[in-house]
N, C-alpha and C positions, 0 to 999 in steps of 0.2 A: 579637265573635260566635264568633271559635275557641274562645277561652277558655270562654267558656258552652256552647258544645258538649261543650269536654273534661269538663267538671266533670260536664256532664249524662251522658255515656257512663259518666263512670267512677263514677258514683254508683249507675247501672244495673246496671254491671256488679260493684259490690261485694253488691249489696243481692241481686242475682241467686244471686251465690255463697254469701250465706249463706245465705238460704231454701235452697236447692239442699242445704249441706253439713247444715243442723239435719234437714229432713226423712231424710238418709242414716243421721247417727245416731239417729235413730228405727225405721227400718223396716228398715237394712242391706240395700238393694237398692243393689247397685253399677249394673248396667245404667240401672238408674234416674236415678242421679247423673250416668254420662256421659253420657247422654242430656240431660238438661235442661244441663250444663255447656255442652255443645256448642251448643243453642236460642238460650243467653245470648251464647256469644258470637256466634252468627250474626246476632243482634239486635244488637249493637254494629259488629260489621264492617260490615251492611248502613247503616245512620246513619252512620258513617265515612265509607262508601265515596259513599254520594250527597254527603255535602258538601265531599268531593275533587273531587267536577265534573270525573271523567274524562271523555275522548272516548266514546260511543257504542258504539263497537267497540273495549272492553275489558271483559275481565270476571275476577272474584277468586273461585279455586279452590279450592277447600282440596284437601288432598291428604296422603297418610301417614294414621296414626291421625286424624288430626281431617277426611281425607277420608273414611275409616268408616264416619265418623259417630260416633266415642267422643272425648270429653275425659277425660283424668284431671286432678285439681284442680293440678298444678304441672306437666305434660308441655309440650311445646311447641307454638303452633299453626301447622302448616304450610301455607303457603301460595303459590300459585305466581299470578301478576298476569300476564294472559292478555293478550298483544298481537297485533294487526291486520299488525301494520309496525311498524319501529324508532320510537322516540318521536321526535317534535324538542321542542325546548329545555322549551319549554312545559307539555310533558307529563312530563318529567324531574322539573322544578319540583314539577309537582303529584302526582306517584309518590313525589318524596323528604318531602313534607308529609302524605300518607297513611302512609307508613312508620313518621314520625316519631310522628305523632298515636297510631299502634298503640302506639309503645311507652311514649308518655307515658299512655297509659290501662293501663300494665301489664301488657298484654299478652307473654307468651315467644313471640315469632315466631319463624319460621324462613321464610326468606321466597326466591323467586327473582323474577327478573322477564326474561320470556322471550316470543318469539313463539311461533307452532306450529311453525315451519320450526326454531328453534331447541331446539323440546321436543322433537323428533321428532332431532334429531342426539344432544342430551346421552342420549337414552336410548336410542341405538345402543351409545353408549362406557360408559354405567355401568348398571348393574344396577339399583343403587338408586332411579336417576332413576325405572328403565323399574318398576319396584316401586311406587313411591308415586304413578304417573300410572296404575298400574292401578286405582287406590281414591279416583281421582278426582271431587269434588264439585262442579259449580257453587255458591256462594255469593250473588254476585247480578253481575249485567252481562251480558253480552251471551250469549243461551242461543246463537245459531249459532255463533259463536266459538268455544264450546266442544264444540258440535257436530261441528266440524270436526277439532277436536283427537281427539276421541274416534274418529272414524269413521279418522283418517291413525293413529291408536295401534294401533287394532283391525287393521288392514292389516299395518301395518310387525309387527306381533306375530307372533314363532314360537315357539309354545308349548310345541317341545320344548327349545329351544335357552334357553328361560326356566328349563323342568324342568330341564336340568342343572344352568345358574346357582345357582339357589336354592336344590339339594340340596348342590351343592358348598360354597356357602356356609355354609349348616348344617352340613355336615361342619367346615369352620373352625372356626365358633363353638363346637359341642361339644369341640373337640383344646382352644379356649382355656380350655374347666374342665373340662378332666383328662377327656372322655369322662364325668362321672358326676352325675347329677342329687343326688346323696349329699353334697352338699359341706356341712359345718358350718351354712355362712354363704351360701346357694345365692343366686342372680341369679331373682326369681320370674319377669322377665320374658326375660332372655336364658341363662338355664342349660338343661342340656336334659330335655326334658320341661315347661316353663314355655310361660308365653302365646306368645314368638317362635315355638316350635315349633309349636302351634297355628294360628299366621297363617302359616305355610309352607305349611301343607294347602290351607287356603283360597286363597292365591295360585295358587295352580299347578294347582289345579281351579276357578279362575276365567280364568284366561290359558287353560287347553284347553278352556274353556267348556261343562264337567261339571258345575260348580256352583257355588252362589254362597255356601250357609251350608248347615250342619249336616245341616239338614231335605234341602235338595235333594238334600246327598250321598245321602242316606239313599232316598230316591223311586227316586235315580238307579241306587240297586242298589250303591253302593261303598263303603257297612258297612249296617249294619243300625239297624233302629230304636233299640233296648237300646244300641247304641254309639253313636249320636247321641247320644241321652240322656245318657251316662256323660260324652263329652265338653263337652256344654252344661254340664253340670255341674261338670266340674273347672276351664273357663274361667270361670266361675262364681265358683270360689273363689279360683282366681287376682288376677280381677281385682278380688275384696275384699280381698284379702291388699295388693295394690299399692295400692287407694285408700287402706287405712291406712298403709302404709305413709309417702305422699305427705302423709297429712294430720296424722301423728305428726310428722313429718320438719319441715313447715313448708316442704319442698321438693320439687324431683324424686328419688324415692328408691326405687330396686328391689332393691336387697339387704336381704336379712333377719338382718343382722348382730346377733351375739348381744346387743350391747344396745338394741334393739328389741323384738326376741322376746317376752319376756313380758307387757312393755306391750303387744302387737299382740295376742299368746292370752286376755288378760285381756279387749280389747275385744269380741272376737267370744265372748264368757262362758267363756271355758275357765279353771279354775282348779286349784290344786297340792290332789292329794291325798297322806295319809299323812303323815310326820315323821321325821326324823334318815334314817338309813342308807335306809330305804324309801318316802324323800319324791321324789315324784315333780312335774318342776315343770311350771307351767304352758305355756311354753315347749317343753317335750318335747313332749307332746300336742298340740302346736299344729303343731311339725315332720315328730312320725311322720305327722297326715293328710297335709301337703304332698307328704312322699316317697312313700305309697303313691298319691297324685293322681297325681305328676311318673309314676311308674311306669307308670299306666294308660297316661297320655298318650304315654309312649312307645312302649310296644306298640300303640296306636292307629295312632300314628303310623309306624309301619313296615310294619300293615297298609295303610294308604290309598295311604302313596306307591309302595308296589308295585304296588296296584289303578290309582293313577290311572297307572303307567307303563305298565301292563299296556296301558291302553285307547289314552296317546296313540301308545307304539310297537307295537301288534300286533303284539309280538313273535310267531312259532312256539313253540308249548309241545308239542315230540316229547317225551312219559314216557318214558322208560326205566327199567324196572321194577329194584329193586332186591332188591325181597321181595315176597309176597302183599300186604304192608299200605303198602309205602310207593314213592315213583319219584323218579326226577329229573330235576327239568322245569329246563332252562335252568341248571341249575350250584347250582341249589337243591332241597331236599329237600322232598317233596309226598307228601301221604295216598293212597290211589290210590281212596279214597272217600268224601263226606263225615259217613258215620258212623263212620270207622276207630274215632275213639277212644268212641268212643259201645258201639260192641261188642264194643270190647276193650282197657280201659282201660291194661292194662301196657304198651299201645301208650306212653303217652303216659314213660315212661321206656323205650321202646323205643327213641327218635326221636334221643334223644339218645346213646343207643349206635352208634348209626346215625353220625351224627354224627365219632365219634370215631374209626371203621373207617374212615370216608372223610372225609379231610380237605381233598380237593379241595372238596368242598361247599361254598357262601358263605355259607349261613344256611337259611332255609325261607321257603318261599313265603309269600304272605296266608294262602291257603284254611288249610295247615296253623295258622300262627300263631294265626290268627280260630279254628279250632276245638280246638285246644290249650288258647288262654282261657277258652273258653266250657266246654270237658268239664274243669276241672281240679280244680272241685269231688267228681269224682268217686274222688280220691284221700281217701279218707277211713280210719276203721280198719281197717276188713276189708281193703283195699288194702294198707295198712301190712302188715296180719300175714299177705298168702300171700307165703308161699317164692319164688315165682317173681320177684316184684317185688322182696324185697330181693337176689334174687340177680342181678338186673337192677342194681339199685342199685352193688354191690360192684363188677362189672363196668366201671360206669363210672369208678369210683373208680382203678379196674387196670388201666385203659388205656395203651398205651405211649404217646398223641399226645391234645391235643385236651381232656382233663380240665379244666382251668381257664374254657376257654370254655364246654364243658357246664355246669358251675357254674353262670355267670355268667349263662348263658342260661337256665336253672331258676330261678334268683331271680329275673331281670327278670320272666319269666311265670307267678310266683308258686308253679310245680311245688314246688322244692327246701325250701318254707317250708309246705304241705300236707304232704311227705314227712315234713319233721322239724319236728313240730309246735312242736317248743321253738326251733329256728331263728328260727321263723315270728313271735315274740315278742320276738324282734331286729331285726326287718326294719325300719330305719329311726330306731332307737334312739340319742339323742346320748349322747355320752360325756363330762361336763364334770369331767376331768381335768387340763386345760391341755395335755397331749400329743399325744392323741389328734385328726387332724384328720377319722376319717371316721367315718361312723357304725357300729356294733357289726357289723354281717351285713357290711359293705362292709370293715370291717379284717380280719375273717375269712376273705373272699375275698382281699384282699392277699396275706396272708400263706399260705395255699394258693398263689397263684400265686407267690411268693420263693420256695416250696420247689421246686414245676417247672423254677424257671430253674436251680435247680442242677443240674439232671438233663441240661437242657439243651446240647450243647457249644457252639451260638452266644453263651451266655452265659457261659461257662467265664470270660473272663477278669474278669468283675466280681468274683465271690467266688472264686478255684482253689482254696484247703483248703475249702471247703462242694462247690465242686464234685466234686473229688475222695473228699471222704468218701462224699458220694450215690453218686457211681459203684457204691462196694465195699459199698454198704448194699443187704442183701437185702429185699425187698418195701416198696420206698418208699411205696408206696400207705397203710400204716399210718399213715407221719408224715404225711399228708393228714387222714387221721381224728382224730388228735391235733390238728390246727391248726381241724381243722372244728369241736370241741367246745370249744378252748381258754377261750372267751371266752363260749359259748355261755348261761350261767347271771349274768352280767351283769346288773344290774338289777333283780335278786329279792331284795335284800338281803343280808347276809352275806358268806362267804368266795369268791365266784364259784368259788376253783379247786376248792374241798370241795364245792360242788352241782353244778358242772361232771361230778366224777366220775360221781357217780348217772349223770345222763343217757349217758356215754361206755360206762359200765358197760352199761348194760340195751343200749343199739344193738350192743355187740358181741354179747352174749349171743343178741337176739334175730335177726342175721345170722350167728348161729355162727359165729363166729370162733373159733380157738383161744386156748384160756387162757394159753396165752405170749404171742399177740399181743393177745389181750384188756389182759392185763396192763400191755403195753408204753404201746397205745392212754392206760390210766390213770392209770398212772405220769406222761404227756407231760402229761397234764390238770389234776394235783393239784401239777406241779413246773414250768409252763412259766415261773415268775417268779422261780423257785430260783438259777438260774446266772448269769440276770442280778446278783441282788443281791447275790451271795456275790462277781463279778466287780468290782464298783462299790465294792462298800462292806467289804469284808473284806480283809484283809494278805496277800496273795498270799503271802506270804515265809515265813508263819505254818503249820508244818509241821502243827499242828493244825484251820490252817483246810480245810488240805486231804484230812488223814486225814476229817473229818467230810463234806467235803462228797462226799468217793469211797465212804461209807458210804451215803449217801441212793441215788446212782444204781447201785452195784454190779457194774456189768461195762461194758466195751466197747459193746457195743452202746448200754444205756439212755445211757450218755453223749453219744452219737454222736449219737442223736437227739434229745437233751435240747440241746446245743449246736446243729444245725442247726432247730429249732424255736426257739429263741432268739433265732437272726442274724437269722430268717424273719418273728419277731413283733417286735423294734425295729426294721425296714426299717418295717413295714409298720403302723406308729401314724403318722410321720410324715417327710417328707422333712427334717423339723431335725434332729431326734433323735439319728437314730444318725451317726456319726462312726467316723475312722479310730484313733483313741485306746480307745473302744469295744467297736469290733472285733479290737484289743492284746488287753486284759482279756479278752475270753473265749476267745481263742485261746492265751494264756498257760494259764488256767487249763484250758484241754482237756487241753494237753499234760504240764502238770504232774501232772493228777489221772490221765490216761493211762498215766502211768509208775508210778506208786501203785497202779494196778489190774494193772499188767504183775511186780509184786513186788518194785519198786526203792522202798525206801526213800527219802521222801522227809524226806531229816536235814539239818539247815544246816550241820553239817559239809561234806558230801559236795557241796550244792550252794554251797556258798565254794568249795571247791576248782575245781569244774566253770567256775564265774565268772571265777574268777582265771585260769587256765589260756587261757579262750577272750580275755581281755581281753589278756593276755600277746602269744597270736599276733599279735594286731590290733596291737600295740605293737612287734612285730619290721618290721613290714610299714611302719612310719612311721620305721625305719632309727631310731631312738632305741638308745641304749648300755642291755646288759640289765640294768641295774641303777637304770636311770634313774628306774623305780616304787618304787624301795624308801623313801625317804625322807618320801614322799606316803601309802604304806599302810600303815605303821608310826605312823602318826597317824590310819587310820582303824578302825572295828570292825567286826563281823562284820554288824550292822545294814542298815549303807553297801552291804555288796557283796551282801548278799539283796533291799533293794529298789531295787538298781538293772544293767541289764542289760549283759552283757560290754561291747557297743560304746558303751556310756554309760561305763563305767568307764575303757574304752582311752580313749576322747573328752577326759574331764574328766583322766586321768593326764598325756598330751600337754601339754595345756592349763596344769597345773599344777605339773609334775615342778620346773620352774625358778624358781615363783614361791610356794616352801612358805610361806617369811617374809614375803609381802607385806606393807609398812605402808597398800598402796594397795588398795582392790577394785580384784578381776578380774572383768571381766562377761565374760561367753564367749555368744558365739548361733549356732546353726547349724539347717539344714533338718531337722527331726523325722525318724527314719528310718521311721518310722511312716507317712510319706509326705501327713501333714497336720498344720502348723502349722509353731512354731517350738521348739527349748528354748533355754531359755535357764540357764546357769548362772552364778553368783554365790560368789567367794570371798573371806570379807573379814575381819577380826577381830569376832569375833561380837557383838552389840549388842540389851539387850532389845527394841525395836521394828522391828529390823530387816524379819519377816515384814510389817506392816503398812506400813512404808515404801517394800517392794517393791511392795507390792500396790497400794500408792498412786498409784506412775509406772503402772505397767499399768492401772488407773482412767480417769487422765490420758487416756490412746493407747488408750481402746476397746477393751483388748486381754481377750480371751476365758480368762480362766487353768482351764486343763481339769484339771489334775495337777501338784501340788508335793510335792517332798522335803524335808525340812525335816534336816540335819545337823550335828551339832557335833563337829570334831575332837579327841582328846587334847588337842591343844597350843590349843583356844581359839578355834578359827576356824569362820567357818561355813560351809558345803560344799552350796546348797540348791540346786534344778533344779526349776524349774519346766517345763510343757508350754501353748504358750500359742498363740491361733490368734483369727486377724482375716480378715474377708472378701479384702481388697485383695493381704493377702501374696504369693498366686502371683505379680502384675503388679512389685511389683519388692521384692524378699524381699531383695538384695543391699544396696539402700539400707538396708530395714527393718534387715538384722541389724548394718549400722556405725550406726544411727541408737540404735540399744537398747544397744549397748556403752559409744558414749560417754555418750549423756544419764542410766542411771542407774545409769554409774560416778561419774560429777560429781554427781548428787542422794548415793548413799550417800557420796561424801567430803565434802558440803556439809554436813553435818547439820543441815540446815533442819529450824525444827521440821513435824509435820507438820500437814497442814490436814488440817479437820474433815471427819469423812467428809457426802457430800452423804443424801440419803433418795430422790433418784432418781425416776425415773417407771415406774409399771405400765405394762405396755402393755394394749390398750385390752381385751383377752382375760381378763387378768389384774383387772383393775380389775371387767367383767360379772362373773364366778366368783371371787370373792377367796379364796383360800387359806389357811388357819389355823394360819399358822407355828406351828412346834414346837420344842421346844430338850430334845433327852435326853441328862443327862450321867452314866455310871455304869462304873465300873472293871471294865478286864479281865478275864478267866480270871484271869491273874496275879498282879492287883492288883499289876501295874506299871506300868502308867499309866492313862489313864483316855480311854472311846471319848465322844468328843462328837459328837450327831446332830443335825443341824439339816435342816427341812423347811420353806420358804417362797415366795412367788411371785417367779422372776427377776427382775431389775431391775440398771441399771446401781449400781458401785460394792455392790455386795451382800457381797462378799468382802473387801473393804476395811473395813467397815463392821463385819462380825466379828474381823476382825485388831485393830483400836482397841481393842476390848474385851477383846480375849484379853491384850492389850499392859495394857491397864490391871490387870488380875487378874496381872502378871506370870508367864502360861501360855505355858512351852515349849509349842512346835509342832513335831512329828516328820515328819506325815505329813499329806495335806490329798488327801482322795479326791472330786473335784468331780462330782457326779452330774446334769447337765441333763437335764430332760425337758419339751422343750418352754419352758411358760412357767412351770416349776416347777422348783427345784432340791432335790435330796436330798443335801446334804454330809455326811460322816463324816471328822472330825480326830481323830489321835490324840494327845494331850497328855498333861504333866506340869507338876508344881510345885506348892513349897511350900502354897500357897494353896490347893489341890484338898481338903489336909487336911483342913479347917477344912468342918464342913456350912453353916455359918450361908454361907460364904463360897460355897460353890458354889450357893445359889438365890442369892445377891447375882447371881453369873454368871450366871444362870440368867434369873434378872429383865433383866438389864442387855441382854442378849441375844436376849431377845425384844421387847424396847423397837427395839433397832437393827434390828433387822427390819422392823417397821413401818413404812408411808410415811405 
């Protein structure tokens, strides 16, 4: 008889779920769907629960979402099995055959089994209990039982001590993604501005017993009708975005991880318009609604929980008048009438000046926020073009305190994307670069805020040369408007920094600014990706590299700023990115090109000299006899001591002065002074595959290779230093560096041959957005060796995998500039040899080259 019960439930309940799932892809009413999901299973739980032949005085609840009243098609159904009094034996028995039957009909339970005396303790001590028994359902059994529960719930309930809970919690949840509903890959149902935040309102004006849904808020006076609406609506779309998600998935699934995305935009009919550069994917369109939803809902949502705190603490609201138009009521900033912005629109960038003058403020009332949303359509052209408003604008920009938050709080309420209408065309925009982790308007605020922190001295010690140059930099506020438009032409196809400028141009013009700082502003706009690349991918050492690149920026100042808008935009694409190796390179190249602009000759005479000299002192200091370099540098050439730095030079002389003749590799490793990673150096009788056999052990060990030197002595040997870095190193870096000495000074004296390089795994980013390696190989200025560029998606053994090849073409390696960016790398090697001669030979490499790229 079980047996044919079970068969009969779960036939019910299959046959329920399809019907249920074909009419959702038919008519895409999500409510719809949870709604009949949840009928079905209460029609199975109820049949369950009678042929469990509980006691009388029990009864099965539901509770959480599926106390709601919503199922989603793989979520869990919570349930709590209502006791009279502790069971005895009997009833154990037949609780542990109801459970069992639930899950053998496939059911996802989530299940407790508790008395009232019991419900009423656990939701003293947890939040969550007292959470999910707020949205509690009878299911079927005993209606006083539950009656009881509810009436001892409703009593023990204190609805402010809930309201703190709950906001506090929310506060957690938002710190665990980053404070930003912007994220790539957002959580539709726990990120902020998603459905979670939505059932926060609801809870917490149902515990103060203000309201129960949308509409009542709305009767009740604590938003308005148009905002009800707005929010039925984006819960709306939420909760179609999670049903597909769940039914794409095959499981429970709330993130919108990119490879989803476009399957999920395609279902709801969204599709890619445009091609090549100006192809827009379905996926975006799909994202930008979410972000401006997530948006809404969050300024919804900071109005209501002020209204509802309003009503359960009565707080005292004494104004304190701060101007004719605005007050401050309770430590926040309030209109001092509800048409302020309605009769005077430049109010509404008045507020945030406001703001900035006073930073004791916490934020702004409802009443303000609510009417801020509602008048900000009124920022239109005419608003744009009087004087007064952009010189309101500027103002804010020139603030000593508080800028970055203004920002941020203009975007959330859509002011700063009105103001600058080309902004407003970023708001929300993915970047599928593989670096970039946030969206367009959100990395442009980053990077606004990296430049504040250097202004800052509580930050002083993250960046001290950015902080210190900001100091002596007059009118920082410019490099704000340089970072504001950097990025801002994004997405229009083309050169983003060449239509960047337009835009930067005409806002200086039309805020009159001066033609010098106009200039400056343009300059930052058309070159923000100049310094980086010359820094990554060009020969530092190359007196020509840096005669050109002190031509492009022209003086002290454009440099100044050019360099701290650079540190400000790779912090601020992603926390993988930038690095302590990184941050070498363009502080190398500030200073080098800073003496170039100062009238010093930058000659590789003069900087050998400067080399030698500072490696020398370092060399008295380690009590070595002064002659003890001569025998080690009289074998190197002038190459050796331009790309590498004095205390790299003292280091490896030390290291080396006694073992010129080795028959044996020297491995040498020490802590990077750079103060991230490892170097390691290698001295051994030179060997054509050598580069690839090093790179091979580092394959092995995980190890990260950021920068190699690649050199060969007079007398034969080879002299190469890599820069290499692994997560673990700080925790025991002393093992690491005798673990790398001996194991591949025994691999180079073993000369095993070497293994085949592996083809590795994409990661899963990589794999969504495949990348279109590239391989350019074309001779220097000089035509003395030749620049190899390669462009591909990271992957383990990637460098390894080039080395084989370059080993097989018999191509010297000089120089190896490793470019990470994210899940994409841009390498430039500089090489030689015979074989480069030959053209047929160099697409051979060329072909070969972009074969081993591929996974």
């Amino acid at each position: 008889m079980k047996q044919q019960l079970r068969e009969q439930l779960k036939r019910q309940l299959k046959a329920d779920r399809q019907v249920v799932i074909a009419a959702f892809e038919a008519d895409g009413k999500p409510e719809k769907l949870l709604r009949s999901l949840r009928h079905s299973v209460d029609a199975v739980l109820a049949g369950a629960w009678q042929a469990a032949a509980l006691p009388a005085d029990t009864a099965l609840v539901g509770v959480g979402g599926y106390g709601r009243g919503e199922l989603f098609p793989y979520s869990d159904v919570d349930l709590l099995i209502l006791l009279s009094h502790a069971p005895d034996a009997a009833t154990r028995e037949k609780l542990e055959g109801l459970v069992q039957l639930l899950w053998d009909l496939g059911l996802e339970i989530g299940h407790s089994i508790r008395t009232v005396d019991e419900c009423m303790s656990e939701s003293r001590a947890d939040i969550t209990v007292q959470t999910s028994l707020l949205e509690a359902r009878l299911v079927c059994g005993d209606a006083a039982l539950f009656a009881e529960l509810q009436r001892r719930y409703r009593e023990a309930l204190d609805p402010q001590a809930f309201f703190h809970a709950k906001t506090a919690e929310m506060r957690q949840r938002h710190a665990k993604y980053e404070d930003t509903a912007f994220s790539l890959e957002p959580n539709c149902k726990e990120s902020p501005g998603g459905l979670r935040d939505l059932q926060v309102i609801l809870w917490v004006a149902k515990a103060a017993g203000l309201a129960s849904s949308w509409r009542t808020l709305a009767t009740g006076g604590l938003i308005t009708q148009t905002e009800a609406r707005q929010l039925m609506e984006k819960e709306r779309a939420f909760k179609d975005i999670r049903v597909r998600l769940h039914l794409h998935a095959g499981r429970r699934e709330d993130r919108l991880v990119f490879d989803v995305q476009t399957a999920i935009a395609e279902s709801v009919g969204l599709q890619a318009t445009g091609s090549g550069v100006h192809m827009r994917r379905a996926s975006e369109y799909l994202m930008q609604r979410y972000y401006w939803a997530a948006k809404t809902v969050t300024q919804l949502n900071t109005i209501l929980l002020q209204n509802i705190e309003n009503r359960l603490f009565a707080q005292a609201s004494e104004a304190v008048a701060i101007n004719p138009r605005f007050n401050e009521v309770n430590g926040l900033i309030d209109i001092s009438a509800d048409n302020t912005f309605a009769q005077n629109p430049s109010a509404m960038l008045e507020i945030f000046l406001l703001m900035t003058a006073h930073p004791e403020l916490k934020g702004m009332t409802a009443r303000a926020t609510r009417a801020l949303w509602h008048e900000r359509f009124k920022i239109d052209a005419a608003f744009r073009q009087d004087p007064a408003n952009r010189a309101l604008f500027l103002r804010i920009l020139q603030a000593p305190v508080g800028v970055i938050h203004a920002l941020r709080r203009m975007n959330d309420l859509s002011i700063l994307g009105r103001y600058l209408p080309n902004f407003r065309r970023i708001v929300g925009q993915m970047q599928h670069d593989l670096f970039h982790v946030y969206t367009v308007d959100q990395h442009i605020l980053m990077v606004v805020r990296n430049m504040r922190r250097f202004t800052m001295p509580e930050h002083a010690h993250e960046y001290p040369f950015c902080s210190q140059l900001m100091a002596n930099f007059a009118q920082p506020w410019l490099l704000y408007v340089g970072a504001l438009f950097h990025d801002i032409a994004k997405g229009r196809g083309g050169d983003h920094s060449k239509l960047g400028t337009v835009d930067a141009a005409q806002f200086c013009h039309e805020h009159g600014m001066a033609a010098e700082d106009s200039a400056l502003v343009v300059f930052l706009v058309e070159n923000h990706l100049t310094m980086s690349q010359v820094a990554q991918k060009q020969d530092l050492s190359d007196p020509d590299v840096i005669q050109a690149f002190a031509k492009v920026v022209r003086d002290e100042r454009h440099l100044t700023a050019l360099y701290l808008l650079t540190v400000a935009d790779i912090r601020g694409t992603s926390p993988k990115v930038w690095n302590a190796w990184k941050g070498k390179l363009l502080e190398d190249l500030y200073r080098i090109t800073l003496r170039v602009l100062g009238g010093e000759p930058h000659s590789a005479d003069r900087e050998l000299k400067n080399r030698q000299q500072e490696a020398l002192a370092t060399l008295r200091l380690y009590g070595l006899p002064p002659d003890a370099h001569e025998a080690l540098w009289q074998q190197l050439d002038v190459a050796y001591f331009l790309r590498h730095d004095a205390s790299d030079i003292a280091w490896q002389t030390r290291s080396l002065c006694d073992r010129l003749n080795s028959d044996k590799p020297v491995v040498k490793c020490r802590l990077a002074p750079i103060g991230e990673g490892l170097q390691v150096a290698v001295y051994t009788p030179d060997q054509p595959d050598l580069f690839a056999r090093i790179c091979s052990y580092f394959d092995r060990k995980n190890f990260s290779i950021l920068d190699a030197k690649i050199h060969t002595t007079r007398h034969g040997y080879a002299l190469d230093t890599f820069l290499v870095t692994e997560q673990n190193f700080a925790k025991s870096y002393r093992d690491i560096i005798s673990l790398i000495e001996h194991e591949l000074g025994e691999l180079l004296l073993s000369q095993a041959p070497l293994p085949p390089p592996g083809k590795g795994r994409l990661s899963r980013l990589s794999r969504t957005f495949p990348f279109q390696p590239t391989v350019d190989l074309r001779p220097d200025e000089r035509g003395q060796y030749y620049l190899l560029s390669i462009a591909a998606n990271d992957r383990t053994g990637l460098l390894y995998a080039i080395a084989t090849v370059l080993t097989k073409y018999r191509v010297n390696l000089h120089t190896a500039k490793i470019m990470t960016l994210g899940e994409r790398v841009e390498d430039v090697f500089l090489v030689d040899g015979a074989t480069l001669n030959n053209a047929r030979n160099q697409i051979l490499l060329e072909t070969d080259l972009l074969d081993a790229l591929k996974v």
